[in-house]
N, CA, C and O of each residue as an XYZ file, in Angstrom:
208
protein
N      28.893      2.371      5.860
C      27.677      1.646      6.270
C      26.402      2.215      5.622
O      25.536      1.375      5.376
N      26.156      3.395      5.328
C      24.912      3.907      5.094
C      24.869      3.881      3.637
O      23.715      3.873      3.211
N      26.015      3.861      2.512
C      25.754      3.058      1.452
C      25.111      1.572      1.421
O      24.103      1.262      0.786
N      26.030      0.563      2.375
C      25.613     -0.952      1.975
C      24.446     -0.995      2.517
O      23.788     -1.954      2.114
N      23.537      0.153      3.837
C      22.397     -0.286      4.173
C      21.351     -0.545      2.980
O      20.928     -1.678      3.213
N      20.857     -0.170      2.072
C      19.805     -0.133      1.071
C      20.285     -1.352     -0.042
O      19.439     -2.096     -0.538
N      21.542     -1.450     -0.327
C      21.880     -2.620     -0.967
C      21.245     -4.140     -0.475
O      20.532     -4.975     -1.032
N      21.774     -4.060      0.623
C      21.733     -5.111      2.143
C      19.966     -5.176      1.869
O      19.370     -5.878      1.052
N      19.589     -4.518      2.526
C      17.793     -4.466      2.474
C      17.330     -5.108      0.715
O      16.949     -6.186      0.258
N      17.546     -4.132      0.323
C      17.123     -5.335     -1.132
C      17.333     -6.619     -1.335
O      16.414     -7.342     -1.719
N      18.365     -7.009     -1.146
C      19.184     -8.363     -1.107
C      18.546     -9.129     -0.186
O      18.812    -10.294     -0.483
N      17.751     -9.099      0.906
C      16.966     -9.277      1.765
C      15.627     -9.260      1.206
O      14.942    -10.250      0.951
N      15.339     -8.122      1.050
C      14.020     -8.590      0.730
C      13.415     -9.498     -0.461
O      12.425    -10.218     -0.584
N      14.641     -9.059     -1.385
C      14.620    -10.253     -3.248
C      14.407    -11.838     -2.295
O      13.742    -12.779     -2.727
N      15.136    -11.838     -0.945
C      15.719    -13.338     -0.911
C      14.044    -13.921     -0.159
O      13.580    -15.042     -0.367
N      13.409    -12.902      0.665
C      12.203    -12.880      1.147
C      11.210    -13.547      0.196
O      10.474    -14.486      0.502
N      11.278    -12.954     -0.979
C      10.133    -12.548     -1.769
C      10.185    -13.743     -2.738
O       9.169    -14.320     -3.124
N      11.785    -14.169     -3.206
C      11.911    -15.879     -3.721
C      11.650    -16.784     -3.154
O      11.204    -17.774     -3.734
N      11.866    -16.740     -1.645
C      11.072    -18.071     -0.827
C       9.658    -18.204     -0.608
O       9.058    -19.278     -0.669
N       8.899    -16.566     -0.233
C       7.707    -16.696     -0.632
C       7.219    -17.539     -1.640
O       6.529    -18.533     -1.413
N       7.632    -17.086     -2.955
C       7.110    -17.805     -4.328
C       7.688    -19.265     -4.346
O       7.048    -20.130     -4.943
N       8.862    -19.579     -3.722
C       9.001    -21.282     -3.814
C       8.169    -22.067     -3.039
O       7.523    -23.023     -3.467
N       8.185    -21.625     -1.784
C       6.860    -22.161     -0.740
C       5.590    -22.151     -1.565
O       5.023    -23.162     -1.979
N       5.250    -21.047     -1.735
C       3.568    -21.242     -2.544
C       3.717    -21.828     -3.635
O       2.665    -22.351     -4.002
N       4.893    -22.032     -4.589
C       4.557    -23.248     -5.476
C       4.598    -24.568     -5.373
O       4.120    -25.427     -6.114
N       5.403    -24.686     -4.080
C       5.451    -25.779     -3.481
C       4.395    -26.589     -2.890
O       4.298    -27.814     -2.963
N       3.435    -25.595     -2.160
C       2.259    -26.045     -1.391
C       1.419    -26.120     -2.731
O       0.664    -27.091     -2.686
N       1.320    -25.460     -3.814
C       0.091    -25.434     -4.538
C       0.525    -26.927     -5.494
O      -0.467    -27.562     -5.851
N       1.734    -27.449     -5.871
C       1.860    -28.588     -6.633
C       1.939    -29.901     -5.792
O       1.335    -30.943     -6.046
N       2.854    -29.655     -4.662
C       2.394    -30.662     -3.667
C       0.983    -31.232     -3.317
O       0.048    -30.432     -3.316
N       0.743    -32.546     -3.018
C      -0.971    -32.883     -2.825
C      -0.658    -32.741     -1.165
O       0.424    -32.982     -0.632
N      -1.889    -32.288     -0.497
C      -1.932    -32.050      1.072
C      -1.474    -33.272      1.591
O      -1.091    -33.005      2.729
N      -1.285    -34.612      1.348
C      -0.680    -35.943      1.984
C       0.894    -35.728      2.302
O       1.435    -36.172      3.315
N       1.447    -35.103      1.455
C       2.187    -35.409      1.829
C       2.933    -34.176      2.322
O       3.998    -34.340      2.917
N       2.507    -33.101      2.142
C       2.598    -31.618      2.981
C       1.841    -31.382      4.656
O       1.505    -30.330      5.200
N       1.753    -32.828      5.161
C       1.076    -32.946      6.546
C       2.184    -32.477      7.358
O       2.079    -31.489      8.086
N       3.505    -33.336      7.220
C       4.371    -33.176      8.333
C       4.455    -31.214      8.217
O       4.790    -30.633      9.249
N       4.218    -30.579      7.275
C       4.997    -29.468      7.037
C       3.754    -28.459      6.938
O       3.626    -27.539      6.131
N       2.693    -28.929      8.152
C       1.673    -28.054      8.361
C       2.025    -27.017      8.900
O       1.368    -26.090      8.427
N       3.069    -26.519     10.018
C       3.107    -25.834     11.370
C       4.072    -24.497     10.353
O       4.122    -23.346     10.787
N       4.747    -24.875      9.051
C       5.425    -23.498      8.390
C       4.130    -22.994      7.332
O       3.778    -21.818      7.249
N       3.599    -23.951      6.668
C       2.971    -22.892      5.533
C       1.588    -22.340      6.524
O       1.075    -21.311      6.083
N       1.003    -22.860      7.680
C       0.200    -22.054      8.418
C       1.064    -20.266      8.264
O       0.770    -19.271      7.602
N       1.794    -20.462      8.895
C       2.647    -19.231      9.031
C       3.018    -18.651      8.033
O       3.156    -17.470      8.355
N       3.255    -18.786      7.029
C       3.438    -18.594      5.777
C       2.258    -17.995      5.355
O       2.295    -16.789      5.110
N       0.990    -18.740      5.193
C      -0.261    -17.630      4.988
C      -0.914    -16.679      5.966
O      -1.761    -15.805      5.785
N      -0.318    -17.069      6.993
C      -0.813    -15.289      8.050
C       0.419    -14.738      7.464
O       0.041    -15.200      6.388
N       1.368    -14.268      7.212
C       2.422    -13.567      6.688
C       1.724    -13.085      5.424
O       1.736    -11.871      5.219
N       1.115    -13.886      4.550
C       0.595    -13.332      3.433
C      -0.392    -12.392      3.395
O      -0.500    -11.450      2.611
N      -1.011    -12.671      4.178
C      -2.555    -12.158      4.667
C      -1.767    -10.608      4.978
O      -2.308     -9.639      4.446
N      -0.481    -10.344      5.841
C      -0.490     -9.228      6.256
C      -0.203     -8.763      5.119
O      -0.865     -7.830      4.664
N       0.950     -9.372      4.350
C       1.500     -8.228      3.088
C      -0.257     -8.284      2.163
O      -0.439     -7.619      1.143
């Protein structure tokens, strides 16, 4: 176990850090019309940013 822990965590955080960047390219090429229904995740998405 204390090998796969640090593997595990990377693999995690790579998978973190690719959805970050698909979301924000998503919101930034998307026009706000049609990113309405999908207000209530990227709110959350930029307080998450704000902390990192």
């Amino acid at each position: 176990m204390p090998q796969m822990a640090p593997l595990w965590w990377s693999t995690l955080f790579m998978m973190f850090i690719l959805s970050m960047i698909m979301v924000s390219i998503a919101m930034y090429f998307l026009p706000q019309k049609k990113s309405e229904s999908m207000m209530n995740a990227p709110l959350e998405i930029k307080n998450m940013k704000l902390m990192w």
